[in-house]
PDB file of N, CA, C and O in Angstrom:
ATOM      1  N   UNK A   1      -5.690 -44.244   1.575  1.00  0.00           N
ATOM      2  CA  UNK A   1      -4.964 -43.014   1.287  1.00  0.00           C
ATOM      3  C   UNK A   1      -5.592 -42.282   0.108  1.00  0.00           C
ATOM      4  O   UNK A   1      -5.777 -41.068   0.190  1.00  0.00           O
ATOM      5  N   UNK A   2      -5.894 -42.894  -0.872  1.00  0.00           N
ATOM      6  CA  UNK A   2      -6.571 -42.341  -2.175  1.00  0.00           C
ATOM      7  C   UNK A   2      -7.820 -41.632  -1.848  1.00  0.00           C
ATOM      8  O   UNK A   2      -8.140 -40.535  -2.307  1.00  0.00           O
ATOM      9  N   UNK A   3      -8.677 -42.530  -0.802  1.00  0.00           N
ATOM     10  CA  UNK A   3      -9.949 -41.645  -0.333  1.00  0.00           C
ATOM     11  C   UNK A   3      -9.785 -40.557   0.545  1.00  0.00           C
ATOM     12  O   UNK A   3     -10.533 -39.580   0.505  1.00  0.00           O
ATOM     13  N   UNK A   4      -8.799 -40.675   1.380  1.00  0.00           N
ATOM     14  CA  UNK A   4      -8.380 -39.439   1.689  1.00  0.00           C
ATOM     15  C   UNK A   4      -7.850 -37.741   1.015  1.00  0.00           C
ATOM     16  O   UNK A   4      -7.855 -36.548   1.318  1.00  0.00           O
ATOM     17  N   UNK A   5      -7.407 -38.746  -0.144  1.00  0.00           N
ATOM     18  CA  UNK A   5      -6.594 -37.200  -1.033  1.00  0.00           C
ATOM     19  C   UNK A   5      -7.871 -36.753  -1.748  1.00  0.00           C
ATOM     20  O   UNK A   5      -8.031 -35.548  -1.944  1.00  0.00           O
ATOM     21  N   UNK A   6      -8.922 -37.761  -2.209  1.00  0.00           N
ATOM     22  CA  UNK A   6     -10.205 -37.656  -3.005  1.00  0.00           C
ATOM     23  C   UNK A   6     -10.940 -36.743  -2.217  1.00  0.00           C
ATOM     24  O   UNK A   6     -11.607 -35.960  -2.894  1.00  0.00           O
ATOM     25  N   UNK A   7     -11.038 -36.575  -0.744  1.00  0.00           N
ATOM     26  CA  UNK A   7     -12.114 -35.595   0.274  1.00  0.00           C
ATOM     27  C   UNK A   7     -11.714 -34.595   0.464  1.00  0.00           C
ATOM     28  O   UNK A   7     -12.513 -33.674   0.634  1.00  0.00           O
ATOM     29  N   UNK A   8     -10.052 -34.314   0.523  1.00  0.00           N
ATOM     30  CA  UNK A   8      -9.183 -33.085   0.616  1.00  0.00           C
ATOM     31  C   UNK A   8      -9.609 -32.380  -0.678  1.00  0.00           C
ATOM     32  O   UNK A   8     -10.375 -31.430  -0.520  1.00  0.00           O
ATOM     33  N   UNK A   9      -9.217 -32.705  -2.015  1.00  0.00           N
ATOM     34  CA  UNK A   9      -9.603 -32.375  -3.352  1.00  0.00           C
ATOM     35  C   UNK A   9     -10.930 -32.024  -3.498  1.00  0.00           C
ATOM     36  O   UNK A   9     -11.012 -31.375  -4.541  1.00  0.00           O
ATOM     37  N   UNK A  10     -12.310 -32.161  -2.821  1.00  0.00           N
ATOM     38  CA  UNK A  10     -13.480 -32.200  -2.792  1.00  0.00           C
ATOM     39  C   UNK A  10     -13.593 -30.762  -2.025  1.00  0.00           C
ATOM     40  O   UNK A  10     -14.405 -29.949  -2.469  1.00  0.00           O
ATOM     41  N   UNK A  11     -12.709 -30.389  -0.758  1.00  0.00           N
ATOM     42  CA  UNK A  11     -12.964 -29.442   0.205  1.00  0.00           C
ATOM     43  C   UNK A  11     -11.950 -28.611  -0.311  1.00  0.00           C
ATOM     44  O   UNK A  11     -11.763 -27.724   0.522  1.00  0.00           O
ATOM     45  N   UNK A  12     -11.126 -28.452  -1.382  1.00  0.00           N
ATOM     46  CA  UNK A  12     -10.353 -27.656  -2.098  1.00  0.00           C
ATOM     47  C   UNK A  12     -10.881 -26.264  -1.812  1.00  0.00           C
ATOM     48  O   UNK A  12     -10.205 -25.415  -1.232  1.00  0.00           O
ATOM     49  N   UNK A  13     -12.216 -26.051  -2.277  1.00  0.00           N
ATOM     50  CA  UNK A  13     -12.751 -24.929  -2.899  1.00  0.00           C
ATOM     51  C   UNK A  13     -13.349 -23.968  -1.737  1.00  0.00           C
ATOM     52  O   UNK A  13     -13.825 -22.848  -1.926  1.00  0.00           O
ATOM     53  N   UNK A  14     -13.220 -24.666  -0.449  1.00  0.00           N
ATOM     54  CA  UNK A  14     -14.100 -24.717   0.726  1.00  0.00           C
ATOM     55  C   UNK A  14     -12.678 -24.258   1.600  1.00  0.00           C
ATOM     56  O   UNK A  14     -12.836 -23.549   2.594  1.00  0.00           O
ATOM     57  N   UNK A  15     -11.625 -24.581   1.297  1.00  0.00           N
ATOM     58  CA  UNK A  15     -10.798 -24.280   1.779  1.00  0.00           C
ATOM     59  C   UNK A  15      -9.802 -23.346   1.593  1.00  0.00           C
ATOM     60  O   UNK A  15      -8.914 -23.158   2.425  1.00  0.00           O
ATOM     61  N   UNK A  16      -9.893 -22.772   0.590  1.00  0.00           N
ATOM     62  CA  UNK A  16      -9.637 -21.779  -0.538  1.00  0.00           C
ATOM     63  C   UNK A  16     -10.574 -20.743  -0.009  1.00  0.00           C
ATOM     64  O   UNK A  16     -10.203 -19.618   0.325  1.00  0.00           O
ATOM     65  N   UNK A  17     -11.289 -20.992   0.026  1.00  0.00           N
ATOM     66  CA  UNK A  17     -12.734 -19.664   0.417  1.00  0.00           C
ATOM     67  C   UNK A  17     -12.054 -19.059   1.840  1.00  0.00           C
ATOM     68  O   UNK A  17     -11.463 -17.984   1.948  1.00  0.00           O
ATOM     69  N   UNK A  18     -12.309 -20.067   2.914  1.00  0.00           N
ATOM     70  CA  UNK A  18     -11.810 -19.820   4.274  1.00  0.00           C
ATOM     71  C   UNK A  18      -9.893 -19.153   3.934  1.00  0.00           C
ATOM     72  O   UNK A  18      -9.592 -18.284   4.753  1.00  0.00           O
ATOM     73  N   UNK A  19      -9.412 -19.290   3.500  1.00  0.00           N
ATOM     74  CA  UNK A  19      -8.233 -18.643   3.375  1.00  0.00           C
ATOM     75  C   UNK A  19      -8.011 -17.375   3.147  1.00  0.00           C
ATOM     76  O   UNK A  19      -7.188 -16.557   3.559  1.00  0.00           O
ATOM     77  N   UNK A  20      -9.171 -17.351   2.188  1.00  0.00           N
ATOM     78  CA  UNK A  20     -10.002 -15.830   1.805  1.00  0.00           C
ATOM     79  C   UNK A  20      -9.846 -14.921   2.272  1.00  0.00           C
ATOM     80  O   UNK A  20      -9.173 -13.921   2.022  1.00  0.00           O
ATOM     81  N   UNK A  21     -11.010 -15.456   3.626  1.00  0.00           N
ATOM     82  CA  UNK A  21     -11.561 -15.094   4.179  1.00  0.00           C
ATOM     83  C   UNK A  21     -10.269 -14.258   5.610  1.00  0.00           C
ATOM     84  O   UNK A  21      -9.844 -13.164   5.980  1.00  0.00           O
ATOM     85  N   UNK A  22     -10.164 -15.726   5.914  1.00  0.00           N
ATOM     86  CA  UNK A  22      -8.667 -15.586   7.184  1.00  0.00           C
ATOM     87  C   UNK A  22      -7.803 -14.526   6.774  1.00  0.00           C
ATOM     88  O   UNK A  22      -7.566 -13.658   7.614  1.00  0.00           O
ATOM     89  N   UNK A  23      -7.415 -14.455   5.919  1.00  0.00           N
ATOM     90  CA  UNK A  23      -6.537 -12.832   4.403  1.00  0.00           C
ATOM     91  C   UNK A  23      -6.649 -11.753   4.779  1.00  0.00           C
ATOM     92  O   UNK A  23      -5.772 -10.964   5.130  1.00  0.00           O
ATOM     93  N   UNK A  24      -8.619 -11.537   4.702  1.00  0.00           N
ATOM     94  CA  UNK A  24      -8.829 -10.402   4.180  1.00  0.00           C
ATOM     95  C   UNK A  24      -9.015  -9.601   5.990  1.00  0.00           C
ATOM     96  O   UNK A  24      -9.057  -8.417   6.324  1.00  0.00           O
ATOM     97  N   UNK A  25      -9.082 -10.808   6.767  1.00  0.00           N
ATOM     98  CA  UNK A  25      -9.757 -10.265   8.389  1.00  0.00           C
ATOM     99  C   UNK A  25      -8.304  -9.832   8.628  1.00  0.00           C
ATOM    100  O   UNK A  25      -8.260  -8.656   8.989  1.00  0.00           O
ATOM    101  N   UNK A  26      -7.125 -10.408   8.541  1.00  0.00           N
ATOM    102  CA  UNK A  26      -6.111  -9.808   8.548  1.00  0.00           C
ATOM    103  C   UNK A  26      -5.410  -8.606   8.580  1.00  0.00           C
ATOM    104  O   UNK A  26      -4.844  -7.994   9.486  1.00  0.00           O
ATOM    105  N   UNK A  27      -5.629  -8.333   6.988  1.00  0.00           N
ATOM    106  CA  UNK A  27      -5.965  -7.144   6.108  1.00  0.00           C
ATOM    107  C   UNK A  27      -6.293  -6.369   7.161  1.00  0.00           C
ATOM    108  O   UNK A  27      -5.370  -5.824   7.766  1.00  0.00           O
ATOM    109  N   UNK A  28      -7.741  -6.149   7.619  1.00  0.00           N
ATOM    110  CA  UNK A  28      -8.481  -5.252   7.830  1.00  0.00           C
ATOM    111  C   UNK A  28      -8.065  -4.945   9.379  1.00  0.00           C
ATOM    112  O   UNK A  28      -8.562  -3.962   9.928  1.00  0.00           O
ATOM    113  N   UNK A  29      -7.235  -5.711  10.020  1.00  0.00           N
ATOM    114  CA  UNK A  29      -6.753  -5.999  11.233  1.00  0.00           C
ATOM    115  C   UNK A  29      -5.782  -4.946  10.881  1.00  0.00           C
ATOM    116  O   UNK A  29      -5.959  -3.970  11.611  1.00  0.00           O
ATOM    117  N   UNK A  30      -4.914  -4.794  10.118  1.00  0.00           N
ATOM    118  CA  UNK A  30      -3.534  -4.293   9.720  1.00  0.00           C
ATOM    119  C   UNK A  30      -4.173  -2.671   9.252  1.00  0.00           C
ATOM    120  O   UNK A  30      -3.597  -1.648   9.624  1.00  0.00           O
ATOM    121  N   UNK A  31      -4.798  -2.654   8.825  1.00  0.00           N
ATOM    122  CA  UNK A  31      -5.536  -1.126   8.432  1.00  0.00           C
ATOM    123  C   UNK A  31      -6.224  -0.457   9.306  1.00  0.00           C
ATOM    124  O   UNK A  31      -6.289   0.767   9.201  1.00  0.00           O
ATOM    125  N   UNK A  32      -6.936  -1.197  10.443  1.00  0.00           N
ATOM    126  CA  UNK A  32      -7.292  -0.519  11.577  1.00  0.00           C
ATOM    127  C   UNK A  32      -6.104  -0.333  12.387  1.00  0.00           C
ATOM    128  O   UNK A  32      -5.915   0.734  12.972  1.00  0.00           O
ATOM    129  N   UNK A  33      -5.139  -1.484  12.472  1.00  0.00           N
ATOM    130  CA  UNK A  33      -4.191  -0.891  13.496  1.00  0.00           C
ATOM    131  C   UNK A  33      -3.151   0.632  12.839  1.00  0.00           C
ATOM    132  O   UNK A  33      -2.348   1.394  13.377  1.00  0.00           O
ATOM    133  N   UNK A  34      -3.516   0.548  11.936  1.00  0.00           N
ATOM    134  CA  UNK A  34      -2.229   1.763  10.733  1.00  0.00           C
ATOM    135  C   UNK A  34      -3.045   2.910  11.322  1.00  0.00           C
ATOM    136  O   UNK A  34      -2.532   3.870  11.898  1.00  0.00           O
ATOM    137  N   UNK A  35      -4.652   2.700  11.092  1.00  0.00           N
ATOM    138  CA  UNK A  35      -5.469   4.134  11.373  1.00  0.00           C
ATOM    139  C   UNK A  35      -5.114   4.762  12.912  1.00  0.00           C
ATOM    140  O   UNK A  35      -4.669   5.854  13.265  1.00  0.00           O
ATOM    141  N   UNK A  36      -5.541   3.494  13.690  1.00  0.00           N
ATOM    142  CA  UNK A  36      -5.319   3.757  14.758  1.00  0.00           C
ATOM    143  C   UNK A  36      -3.944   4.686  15.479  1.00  0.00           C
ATOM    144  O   UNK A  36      -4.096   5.457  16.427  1.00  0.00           O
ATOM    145  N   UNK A  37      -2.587   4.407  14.785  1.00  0.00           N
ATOM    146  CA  UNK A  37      -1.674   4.720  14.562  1.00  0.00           C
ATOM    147  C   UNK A  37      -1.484   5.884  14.736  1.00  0.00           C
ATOM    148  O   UNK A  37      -0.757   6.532  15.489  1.00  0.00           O
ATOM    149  N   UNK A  38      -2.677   6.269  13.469  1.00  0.00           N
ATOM    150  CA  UNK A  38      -1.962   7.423  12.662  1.00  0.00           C
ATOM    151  C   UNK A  38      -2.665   8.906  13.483  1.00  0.00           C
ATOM    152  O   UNK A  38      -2.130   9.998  13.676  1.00  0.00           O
ATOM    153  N   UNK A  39      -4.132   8.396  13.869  1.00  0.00           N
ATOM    154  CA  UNK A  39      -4.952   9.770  14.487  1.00  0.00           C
ATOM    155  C   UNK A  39      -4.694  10.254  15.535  1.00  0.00           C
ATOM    156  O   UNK A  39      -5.354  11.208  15.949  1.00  0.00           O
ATOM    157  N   UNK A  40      -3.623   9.702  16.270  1.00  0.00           N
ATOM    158  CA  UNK A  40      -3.105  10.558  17.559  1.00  0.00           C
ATOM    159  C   UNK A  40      -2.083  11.554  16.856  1.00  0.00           C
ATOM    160  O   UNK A  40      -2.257  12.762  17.019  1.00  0.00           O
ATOM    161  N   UNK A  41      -1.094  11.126  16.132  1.00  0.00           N
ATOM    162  CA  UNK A  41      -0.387  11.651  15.423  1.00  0.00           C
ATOM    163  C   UNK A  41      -1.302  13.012  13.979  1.00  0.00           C
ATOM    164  O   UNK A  41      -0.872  13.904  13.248  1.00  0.00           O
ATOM    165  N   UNK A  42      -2.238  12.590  14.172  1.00  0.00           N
ATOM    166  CA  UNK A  42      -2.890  13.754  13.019  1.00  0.00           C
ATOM    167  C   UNK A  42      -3.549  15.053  14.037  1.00  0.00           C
ATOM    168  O   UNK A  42      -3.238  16.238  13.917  1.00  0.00           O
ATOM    169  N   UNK A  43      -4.345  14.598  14.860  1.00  0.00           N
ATOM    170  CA  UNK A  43      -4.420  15.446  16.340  1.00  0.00           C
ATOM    171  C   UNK A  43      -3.698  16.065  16.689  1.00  0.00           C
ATOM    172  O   UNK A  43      -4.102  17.208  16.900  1.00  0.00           O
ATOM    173  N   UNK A  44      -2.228  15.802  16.985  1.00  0.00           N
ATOM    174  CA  UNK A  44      -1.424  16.883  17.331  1.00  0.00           C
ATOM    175  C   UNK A  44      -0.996  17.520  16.270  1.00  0.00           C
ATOM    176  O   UNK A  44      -0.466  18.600  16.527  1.00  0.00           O
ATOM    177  N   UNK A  45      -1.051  17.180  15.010  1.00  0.00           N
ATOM    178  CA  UNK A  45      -1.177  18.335  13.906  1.00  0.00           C
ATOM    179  C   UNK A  45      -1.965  19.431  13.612  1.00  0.00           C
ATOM    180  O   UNK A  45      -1.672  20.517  13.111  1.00  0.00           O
ATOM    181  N   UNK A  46      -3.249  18.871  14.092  1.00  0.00           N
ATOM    182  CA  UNK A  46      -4.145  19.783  14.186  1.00  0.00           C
ATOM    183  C   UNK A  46      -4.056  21.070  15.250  1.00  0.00           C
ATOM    184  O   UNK A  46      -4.090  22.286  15.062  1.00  0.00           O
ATOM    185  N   UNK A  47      -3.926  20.250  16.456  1.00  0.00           N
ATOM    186  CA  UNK A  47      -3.407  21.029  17.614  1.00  0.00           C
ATOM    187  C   UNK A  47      -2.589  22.482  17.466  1.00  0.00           C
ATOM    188  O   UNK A  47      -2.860  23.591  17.928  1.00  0.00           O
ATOM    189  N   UNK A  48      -1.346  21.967  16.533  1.00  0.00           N
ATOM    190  CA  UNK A  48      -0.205  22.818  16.342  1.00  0.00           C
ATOM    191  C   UNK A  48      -0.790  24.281  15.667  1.00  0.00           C
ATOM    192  O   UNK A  48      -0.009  25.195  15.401  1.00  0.00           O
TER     193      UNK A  48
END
């Protein structure tokens, strides 16, 4: 069990990174879908 918590503690930093990472693709998931959103709705502003 100890060598186990010792390899987890080792991949801390490695795993921390990837969380990051997983976050920020998120993020950017959530900001394309907002844009996406928003330019049909700015189009018919323009339209008007």
């Amino acid at each position: 069990m100890t060598q186990l918590i010792g390899e987890l503690g080792s991949k801390l930093q490695e795993l921390e990174d990837l969380g990051a990472l997983v976050a920020a693709a998120h993020l950017q998931a959530a900001i394309d879908s907002l844009r996406a959103y928003r330019e049909p709705e700015q189009n018919r502003s323009k339209a008007d």
